[in-house]
C-alpha positions as CSV (number, residue, x, y, z in Angstrom):
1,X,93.5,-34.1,37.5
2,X,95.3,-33.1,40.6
3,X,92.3,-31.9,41.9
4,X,90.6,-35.1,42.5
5,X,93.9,-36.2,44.3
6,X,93.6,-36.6,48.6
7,X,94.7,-33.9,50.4
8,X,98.2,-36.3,51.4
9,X,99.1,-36.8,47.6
10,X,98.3,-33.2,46.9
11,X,101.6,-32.4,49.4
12,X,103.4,-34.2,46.7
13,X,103.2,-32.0,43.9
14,X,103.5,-28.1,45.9
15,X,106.5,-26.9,43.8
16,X,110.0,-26.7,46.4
17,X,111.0,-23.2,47.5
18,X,113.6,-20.9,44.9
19,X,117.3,-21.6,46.0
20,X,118.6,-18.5,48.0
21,X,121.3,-16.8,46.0
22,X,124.8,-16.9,47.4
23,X,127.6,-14.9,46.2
24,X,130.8,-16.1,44.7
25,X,133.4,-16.5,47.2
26,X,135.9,-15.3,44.8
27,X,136.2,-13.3,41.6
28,X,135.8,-15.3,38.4
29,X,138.4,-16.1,36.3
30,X,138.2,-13.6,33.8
31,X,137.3,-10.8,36.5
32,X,140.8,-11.8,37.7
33,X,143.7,-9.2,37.6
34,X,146.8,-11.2,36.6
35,X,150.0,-10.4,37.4
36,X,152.1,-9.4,34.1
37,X,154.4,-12.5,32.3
38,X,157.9,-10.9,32.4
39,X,160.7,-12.9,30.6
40,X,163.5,-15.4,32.1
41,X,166.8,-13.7,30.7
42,X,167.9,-12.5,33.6
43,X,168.2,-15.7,35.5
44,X,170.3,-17.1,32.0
45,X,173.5,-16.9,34.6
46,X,171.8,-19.1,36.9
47,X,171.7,-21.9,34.9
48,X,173.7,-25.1,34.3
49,X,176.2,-24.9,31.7
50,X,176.1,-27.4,28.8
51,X,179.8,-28.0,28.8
52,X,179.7,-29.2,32.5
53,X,176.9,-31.2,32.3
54,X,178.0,-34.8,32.5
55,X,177.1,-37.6,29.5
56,X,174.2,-39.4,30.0
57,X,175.3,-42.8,31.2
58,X,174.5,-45.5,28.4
59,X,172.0,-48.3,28.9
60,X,172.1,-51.3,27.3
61,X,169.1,-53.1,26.4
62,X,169.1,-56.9,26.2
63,X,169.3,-56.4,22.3
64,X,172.0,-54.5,22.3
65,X,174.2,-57.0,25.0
66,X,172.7,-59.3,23.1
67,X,173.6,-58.3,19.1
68,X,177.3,-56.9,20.8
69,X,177.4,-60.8,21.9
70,X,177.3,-61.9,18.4
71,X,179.4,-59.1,17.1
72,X,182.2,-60.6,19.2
73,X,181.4,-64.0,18.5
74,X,181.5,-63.3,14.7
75,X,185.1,-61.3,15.1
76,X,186.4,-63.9,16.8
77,X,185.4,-66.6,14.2
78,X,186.5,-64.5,11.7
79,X,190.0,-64.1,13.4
80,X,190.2,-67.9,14.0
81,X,189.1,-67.9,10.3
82,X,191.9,-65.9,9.3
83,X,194.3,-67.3,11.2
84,X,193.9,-71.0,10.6
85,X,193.5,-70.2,6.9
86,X,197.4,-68.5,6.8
87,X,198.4,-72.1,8.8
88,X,196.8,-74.5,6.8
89,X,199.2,-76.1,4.9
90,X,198.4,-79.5,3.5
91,X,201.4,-80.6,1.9
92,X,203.1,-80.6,5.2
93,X,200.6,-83.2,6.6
94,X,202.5,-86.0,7.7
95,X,199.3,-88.5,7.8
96,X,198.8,-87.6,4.0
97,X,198.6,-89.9,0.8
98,X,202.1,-89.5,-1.0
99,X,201.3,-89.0,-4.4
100,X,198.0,-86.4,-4.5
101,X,197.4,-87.1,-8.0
102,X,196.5,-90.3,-7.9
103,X,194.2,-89.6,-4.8
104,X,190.8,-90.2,-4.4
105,X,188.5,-88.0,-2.1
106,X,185.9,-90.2,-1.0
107,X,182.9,-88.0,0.9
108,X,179.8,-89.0,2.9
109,X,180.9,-92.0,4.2
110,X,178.7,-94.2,7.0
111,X,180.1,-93.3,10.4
112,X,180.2,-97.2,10.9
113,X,182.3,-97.7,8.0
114,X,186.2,-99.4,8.4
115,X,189.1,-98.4,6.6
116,X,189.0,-101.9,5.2
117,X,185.6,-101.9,4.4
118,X,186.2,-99.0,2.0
119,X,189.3,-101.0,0.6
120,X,187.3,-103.4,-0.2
121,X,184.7,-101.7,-2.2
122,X,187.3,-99.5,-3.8
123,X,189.8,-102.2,-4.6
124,X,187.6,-103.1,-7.6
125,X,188.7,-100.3,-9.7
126,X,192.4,-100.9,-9.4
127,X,195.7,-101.4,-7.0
128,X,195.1,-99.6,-3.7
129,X,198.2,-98.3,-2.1
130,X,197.0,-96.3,1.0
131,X,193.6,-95.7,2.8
132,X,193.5,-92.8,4.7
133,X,190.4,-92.3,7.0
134,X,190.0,-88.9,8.8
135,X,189.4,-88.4,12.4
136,X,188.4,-85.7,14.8
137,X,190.9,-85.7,18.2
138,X,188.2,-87.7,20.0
139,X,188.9,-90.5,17.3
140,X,185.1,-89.9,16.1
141,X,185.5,-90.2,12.2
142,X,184.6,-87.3,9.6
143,X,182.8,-88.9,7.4
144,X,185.2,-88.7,4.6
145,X,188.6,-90.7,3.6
146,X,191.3,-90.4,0.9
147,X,192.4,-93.0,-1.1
148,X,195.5,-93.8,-2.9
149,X,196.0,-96.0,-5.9
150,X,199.0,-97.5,-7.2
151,X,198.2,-95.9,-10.7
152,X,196.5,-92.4,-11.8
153,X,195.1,-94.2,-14.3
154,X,193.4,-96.3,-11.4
155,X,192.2,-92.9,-9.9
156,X,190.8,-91.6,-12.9
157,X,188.6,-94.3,-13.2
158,X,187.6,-94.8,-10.2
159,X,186.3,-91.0,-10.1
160,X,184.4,-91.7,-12.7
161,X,182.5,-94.9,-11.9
162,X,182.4,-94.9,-7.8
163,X,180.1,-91.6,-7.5
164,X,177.2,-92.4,-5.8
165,X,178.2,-96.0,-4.9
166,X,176.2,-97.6,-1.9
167,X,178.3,-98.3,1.3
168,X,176.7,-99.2,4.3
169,X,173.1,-98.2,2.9
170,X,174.7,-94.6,2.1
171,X,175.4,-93.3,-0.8
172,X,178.9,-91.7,-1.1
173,X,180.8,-89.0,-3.4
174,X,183.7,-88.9,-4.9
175,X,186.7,-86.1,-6.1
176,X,190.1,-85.8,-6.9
177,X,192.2,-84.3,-4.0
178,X,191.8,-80.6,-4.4
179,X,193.8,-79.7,-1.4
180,X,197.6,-80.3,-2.6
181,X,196.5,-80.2,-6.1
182,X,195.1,-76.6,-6.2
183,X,196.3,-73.6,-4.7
184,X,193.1,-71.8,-4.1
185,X,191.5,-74.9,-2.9
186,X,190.2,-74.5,0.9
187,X,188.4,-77.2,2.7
188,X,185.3,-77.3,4.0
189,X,185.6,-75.7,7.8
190,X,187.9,-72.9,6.0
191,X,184.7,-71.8,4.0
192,X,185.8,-73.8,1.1
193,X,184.4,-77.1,-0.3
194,X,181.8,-78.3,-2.6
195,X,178.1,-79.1,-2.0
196,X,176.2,-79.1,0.9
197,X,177.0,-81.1,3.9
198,X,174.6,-83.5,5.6
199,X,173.1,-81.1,8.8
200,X,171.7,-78.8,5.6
201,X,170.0,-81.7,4.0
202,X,168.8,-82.9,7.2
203,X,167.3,-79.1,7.9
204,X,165.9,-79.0,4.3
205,X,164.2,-82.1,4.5
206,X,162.5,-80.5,7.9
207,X,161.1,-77.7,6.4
208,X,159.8,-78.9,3.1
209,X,156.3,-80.4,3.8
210,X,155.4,-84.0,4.0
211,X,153.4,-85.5,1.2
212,X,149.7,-85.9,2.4
């Protein structure tokens, strides 16, 4: 087929010339002579000694400042734990009810509720002698009151009928005073109490899912 090709596409297909042999410009690799592999004992003396090398300096990651944060935290709570447990002393408290077993613990209470408002609704169930409602130091209330009737009898059945009473559109609880009546009893902020309190509820009303 070439044949029939013009002479200027013929010039196309003349094979190229052989590529001149060069020789290596060095021995190959396995031709090589390598020089023998001795041993390193003799240069034992020359190196560092392990007991005057210095520690390796320690560096904390932002999880460890961060979990040695809340160690601190959490032995410092448990200190202030400690140490307000071994002063908390409620028969000393001078704002106290007199007589605790004819006391009321009244829990949950509306914010907005008065001291007289809580009379009022509590009155029904016999002679009240003192109403006690607890503050914070700012004056903000608790949330919770004590109340003292003129009888035990009183008490006793006002413990049973006034749980789960409405005040204010909440619904409150209601116990016998634990605190100078028992003497294990710790409250609440001393990792004692009963029940839950209302920032759980809140968060478990959060996480359970809405009704479709």
């Amino acid at each position: 087929m070439p044949d029939f090709l013009p002479d200027f596409l013929m010039g196309l297909f003349i094979p190229r010339p052989a590529i001149e042999y060069k020789p290596p410009p060095d021995k190959l690799l396995v031709d090589k002579v390598r020089e023998p592999i001795t041993g390193v004992a003799q240069y034992i003396h020359l190196f560092e000694d392990p007991a005057d090398t210095p520690p390796k300096p320690i560096i904390e990651t932002k999880a460890d400042k961060r979990s040695k944060r809340h160690l601190e935290k959490a032995e410092v709570q448990a200190y202030k734990m400690e140490y307000s447990i071994a002063c908390w002393n409620p028969v000393e408290n001078e704002k106290a009810t007199q007589d605790p077993y004819k006391t009321l613990f009244v829990s949950r209470i509306n914010y907005e509720t008065s001291a007289s408002k809580l009379r009022r609704e509590f009155k029904k169930f016999g002679d009240i002698r003192k109403v006690v409602m607890v503050s914070d130091r700012s004056g903000k209330p608790r949330g919770y009151a004590f109340i003292e009737y003129a009888h035990k009898s009183d008490m006793s059945y006002a413990y049973k009928k006034a749980d789960g009473i409405k005040i204010d559109g909440r619904r409150v609880l209601v116990d016998y005073e634990r605190g100078r009546t028992q003497k294990s009893w710790l409250p609440r902020r001393l990792g004692g109490g009963k029940g839950d309190t209302r920032k759980a509820r809140k968060k478990v009303r959060e996480e359970s899912p809405s009704k479709s």
